[in-house]
C-alpha positions as CSV (number, residue, x, y, z in Angstrom):
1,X,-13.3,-3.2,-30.2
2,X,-15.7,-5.7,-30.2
3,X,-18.5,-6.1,-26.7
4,X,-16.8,-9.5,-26.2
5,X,-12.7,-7.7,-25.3
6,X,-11.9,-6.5,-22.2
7,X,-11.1,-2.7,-23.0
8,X,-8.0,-1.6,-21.5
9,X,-6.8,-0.4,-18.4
10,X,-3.5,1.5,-17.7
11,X,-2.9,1.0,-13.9
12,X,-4.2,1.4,-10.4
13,X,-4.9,4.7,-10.2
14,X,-5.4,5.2,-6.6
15,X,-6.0,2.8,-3.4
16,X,-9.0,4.5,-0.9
17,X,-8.7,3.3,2.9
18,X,-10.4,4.0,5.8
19,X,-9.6,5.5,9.0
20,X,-10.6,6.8,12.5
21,X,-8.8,10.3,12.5
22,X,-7.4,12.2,9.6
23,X,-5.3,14.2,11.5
24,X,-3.0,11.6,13.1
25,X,-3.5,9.4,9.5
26,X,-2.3,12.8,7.7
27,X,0.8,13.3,10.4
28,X,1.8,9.7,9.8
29,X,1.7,10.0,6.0
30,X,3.5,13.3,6.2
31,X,6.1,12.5,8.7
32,X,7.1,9.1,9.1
33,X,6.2,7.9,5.5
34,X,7.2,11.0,3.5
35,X,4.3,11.4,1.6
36,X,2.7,14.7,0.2
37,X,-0.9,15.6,1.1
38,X,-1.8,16.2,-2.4
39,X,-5.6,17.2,-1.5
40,X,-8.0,17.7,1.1
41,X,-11.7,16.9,0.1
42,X,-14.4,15.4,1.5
43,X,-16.3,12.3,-0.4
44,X,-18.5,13.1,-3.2
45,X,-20.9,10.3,-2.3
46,X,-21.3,11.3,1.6
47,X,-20.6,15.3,2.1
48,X,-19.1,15.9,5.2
49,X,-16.8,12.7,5.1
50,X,-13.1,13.7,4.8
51,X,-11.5,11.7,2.2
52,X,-7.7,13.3,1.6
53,X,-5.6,11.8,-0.7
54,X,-1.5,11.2,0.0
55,X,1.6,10.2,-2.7
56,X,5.6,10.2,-2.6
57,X,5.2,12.8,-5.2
58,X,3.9,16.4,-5.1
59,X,1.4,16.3,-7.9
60,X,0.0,13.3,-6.8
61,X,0.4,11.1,-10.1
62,X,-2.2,8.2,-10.6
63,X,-0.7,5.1,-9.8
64,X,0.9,6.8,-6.7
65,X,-1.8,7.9,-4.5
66,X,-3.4,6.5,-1.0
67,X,-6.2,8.3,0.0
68,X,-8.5,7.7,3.1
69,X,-12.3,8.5,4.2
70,X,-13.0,9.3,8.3
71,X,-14.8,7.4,9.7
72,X,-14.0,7.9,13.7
73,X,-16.9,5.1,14.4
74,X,-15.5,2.8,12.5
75,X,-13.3,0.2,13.7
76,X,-13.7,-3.4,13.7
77,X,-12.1,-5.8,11.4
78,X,-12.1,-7.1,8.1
79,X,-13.6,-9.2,6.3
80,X,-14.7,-10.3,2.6
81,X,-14.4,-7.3,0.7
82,X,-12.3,-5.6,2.7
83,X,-8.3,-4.9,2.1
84,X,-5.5,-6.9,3.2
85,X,-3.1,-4.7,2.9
86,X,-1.4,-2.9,0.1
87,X,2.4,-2.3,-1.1
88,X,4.5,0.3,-1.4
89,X,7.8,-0.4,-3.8
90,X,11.6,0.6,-3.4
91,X,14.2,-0.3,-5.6
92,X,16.3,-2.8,-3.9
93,X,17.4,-4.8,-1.3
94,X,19.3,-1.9,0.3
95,X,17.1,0.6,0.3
96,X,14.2,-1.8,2.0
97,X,16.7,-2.1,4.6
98,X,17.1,1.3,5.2
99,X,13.5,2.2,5.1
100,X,13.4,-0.8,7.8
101,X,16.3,1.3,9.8
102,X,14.2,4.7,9.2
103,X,11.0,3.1,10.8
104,X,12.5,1.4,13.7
105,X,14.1,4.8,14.7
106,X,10.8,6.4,14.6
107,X,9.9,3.9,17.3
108,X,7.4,2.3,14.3
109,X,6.9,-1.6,14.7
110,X,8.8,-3.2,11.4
111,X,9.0,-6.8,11.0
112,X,12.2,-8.6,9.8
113,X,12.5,-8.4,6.4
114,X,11.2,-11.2,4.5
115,X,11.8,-13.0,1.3
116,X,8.6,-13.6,-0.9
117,X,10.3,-15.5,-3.7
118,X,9.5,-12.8,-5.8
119,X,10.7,-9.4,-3.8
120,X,11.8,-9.3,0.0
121,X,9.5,-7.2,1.7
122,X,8.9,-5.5,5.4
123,X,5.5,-5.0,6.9
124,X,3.9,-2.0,9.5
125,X,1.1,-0.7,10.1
126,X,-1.3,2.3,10.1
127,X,-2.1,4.6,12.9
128,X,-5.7,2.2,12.6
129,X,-3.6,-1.3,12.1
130,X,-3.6,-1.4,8.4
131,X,-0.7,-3.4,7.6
132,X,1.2,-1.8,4.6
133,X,4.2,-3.2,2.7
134,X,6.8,-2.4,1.6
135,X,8.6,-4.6,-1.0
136,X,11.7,-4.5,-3.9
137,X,10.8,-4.7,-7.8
138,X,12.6,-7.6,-8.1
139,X,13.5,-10.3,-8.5
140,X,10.1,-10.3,-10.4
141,X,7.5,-12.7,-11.2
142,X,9.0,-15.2,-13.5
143,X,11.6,-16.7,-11.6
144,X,9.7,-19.6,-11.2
145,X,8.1,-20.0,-14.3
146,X,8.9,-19.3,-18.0
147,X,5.6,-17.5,-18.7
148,X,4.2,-15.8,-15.1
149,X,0.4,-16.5,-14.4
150,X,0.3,-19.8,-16.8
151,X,0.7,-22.3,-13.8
152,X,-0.1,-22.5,-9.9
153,X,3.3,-22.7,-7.9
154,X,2.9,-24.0,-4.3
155,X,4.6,-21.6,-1.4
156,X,8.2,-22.7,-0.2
157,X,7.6,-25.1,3.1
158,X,8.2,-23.4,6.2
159,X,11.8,-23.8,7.7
């Protein structure tokens, strides 16, 4: 490989957010979500900082994994640099709907679900407010465009 290529990367391997109290982030990962506490730890780069890491599957494969850092003191809200939100997938339409059914009878706020051209999605939140989604894997990215990424395609106007 020559110093001009971008060397490869294979995915995301994890997503790091913060929060204001591991415990009721860990319950809410655990309970309504389904996740797996795959490790407790604290972070390497401030000792005494819990940062525990959560995934859908046991062993915690990268590309699967949300973890979170304490920080009780630290709420306010975000800004440049800081997350929007992040996505969670599910097959299809149906099961997006019944994730949407699952939450609402755990008395968690859901919104409608809503089509994104490229998956429908549903949207809640964290124990601290971050909003996570939840979307299908399809229809995909190149419905509106032979080659995705090669040209800027306006949003839908607002009905």
């Amino acid at each position: 490989m020559s110093d001009s290529e971008t060397p490869p990367l294979t995915d995301i391997n994890h997503v790091t957010n913060i929060c204001t109290d591991m415990d009721r982030t860990k319950e809410f990962y655990e309970e309504v979500l389904g996740f797996h506490t795959v490790k407790m730890t604290e972070n390497y780069d401030d000792p005494g900082t819990k940062h525990y890491y959560f995934s859908p599957t046991p062993a915690g494969e990268p590309g699967t994994v949300v973890t979170y850092f304490e920080y009780p003191d630290s709420r306010g809200n975000p800004g440049p640099g800081a997350s929007h939100h992040f996505a969670l997938g599910v097959a299809d339409g149906e099961t997006l709907r019944e994730w949407r059914d699952y939450l609402r009878s755990q008395d968690v706020r859901v919104s409608p679900v809503q089509d994104r051209t490229y998956f429908e999605s549903i949207y809640l939140a964290d124990p601290d407010g971050l909003t996570i989604e939840i979307c299908t894997e399809g229809p995909g990215f190149g419905v509106d465009e032979e080659t995705p990424g090669t040209e800027f395609v306006a949003a839908p106007e607002k009905r």
